[in-house]
C-alpha positions as CSV (number, residue, x, y, z in Angstrom):
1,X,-16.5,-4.8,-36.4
2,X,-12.8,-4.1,-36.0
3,X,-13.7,-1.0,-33.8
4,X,-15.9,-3.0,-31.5
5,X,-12.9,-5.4,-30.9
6,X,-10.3,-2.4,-30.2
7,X,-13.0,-1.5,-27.7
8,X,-13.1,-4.7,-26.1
9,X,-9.6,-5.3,-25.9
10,X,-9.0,-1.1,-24.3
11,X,-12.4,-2.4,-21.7
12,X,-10.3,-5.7,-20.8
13,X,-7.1,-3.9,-20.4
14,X,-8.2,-1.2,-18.1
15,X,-10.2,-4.0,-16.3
16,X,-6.3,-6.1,-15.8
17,X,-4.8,-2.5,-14.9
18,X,-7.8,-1.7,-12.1
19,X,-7.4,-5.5,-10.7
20,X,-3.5,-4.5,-10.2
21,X,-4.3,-1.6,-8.3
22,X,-7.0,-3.1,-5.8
23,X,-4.1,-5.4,-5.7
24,X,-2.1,-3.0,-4.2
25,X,-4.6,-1.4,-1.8
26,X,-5.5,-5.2,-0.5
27,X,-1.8,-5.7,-0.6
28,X,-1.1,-2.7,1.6
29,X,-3.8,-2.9,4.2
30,X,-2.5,-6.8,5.1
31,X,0.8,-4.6,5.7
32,X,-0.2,-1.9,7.5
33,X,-1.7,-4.7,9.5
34,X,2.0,-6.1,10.7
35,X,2.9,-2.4,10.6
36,X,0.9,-1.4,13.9
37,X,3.3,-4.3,15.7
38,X,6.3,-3.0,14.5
39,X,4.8,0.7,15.5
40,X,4.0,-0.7,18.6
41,X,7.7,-2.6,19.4
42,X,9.0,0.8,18.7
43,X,7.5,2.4,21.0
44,X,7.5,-0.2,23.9
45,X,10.6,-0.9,23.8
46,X,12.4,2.4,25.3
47,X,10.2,1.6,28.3
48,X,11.6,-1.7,29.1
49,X,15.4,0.2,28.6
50,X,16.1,-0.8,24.9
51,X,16.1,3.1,23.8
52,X,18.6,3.0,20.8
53,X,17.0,-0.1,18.9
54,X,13.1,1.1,20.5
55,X,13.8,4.3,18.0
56,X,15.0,2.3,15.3
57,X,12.1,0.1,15.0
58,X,9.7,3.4,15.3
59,X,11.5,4.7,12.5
60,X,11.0,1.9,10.4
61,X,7.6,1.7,11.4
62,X,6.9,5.0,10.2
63,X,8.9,4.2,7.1
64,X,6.8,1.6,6.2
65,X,3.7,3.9,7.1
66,X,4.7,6.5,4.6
67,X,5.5,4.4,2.3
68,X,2.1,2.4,1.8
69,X,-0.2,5.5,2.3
70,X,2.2,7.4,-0.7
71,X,1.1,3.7,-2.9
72,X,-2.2,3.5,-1.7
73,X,-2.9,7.0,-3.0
74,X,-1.3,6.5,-6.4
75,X,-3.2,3.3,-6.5
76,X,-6.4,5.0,-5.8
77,X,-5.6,8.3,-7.9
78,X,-5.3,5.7,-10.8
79,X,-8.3,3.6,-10.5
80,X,-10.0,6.7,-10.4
81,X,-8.6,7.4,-13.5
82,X,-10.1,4.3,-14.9
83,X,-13.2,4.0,-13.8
């Protein structure tokens, strides 16, 4: 009995831990979402003559890229883990 109950509480922990990581991914896509404006701004904006704060905002943008594709694949490395 005490063994099906360490089971159940292990199956409902990795269940929490898996719901944290889609999470994340869900999380991620909505900013990658606002991350194609900023990519965009970044690159529009040394046409209209704003050069210096045009690469700035590119830079971030690509940031910001990295960043959530480096956590999506942790994300999805562990849930793969899990399940």
């Amino acid at each position: 009995m005490r063994k099906v109950n360490l089971l159940k509480t292990e199956k409902k922990e990795n269940m929490l831990t898996k719901q944290k990581y889609i999470a994340i991914i869900k999380r991620n896509k909505q900013i990658n979402k606002v991350n194609i404006f900023v990519l965009a701004a970044g690159l529009l904006l040394p046409l209209v003559g704003y050069k210096e704060i045009g690469d700035q905002v590119l830079w971030l943008g690509i940031i910001i890229f990295v960043y959530t594709m480096g956590s999506n694949l942790i994300a999805r490395t562990q849930i793969r883990k899990l399940g």
